[in-house]
C-alpha positions, 0 to 999 in steps of 0.5 A: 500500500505504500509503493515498498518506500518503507520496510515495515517497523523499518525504525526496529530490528527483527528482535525488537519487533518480535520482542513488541509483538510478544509484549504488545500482541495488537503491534499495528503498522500505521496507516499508509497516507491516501488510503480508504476507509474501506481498504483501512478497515479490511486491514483491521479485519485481517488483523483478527484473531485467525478464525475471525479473519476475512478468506483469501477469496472474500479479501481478493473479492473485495479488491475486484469489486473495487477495481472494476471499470478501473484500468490499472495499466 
């Protein structure tokens, strides 16, 4: 969502993510600039606790719907 510009937790090193995500359990990225309320509360959703989260195809669904009529070429 942020064209890569950015690794995420790019400030920490890998055990200090870990040791956040193990301290912290709701460790959240922030939300990328110009994005949608829609795309910001799938991210929210995939963020649950796993059988609480969306399907691959019910996410992939969710971006067609978004995209259609849309040419990204």
């Amino acid at each position: 969502m942020t064209n890569c510009e950015t690794l995420p937790y790019g400030l920490l090193n890998d055990e200090q993510v870990l040791e956040n995500l193990r301290l912290i359990q709701n460790l959240h990225l922030p939300k990328p600039d110009n994005i949608s309320k829609e795309v910001v509360d799938l991210m929210l959703e995939c963020w649950r606790p796993v059988f609480e989260r969306p399907t691959f195809e019910e996410i992939y669904n969710f971006f067609c719907k978004r995209l259609d009529g849309i040419s990204i070429v």
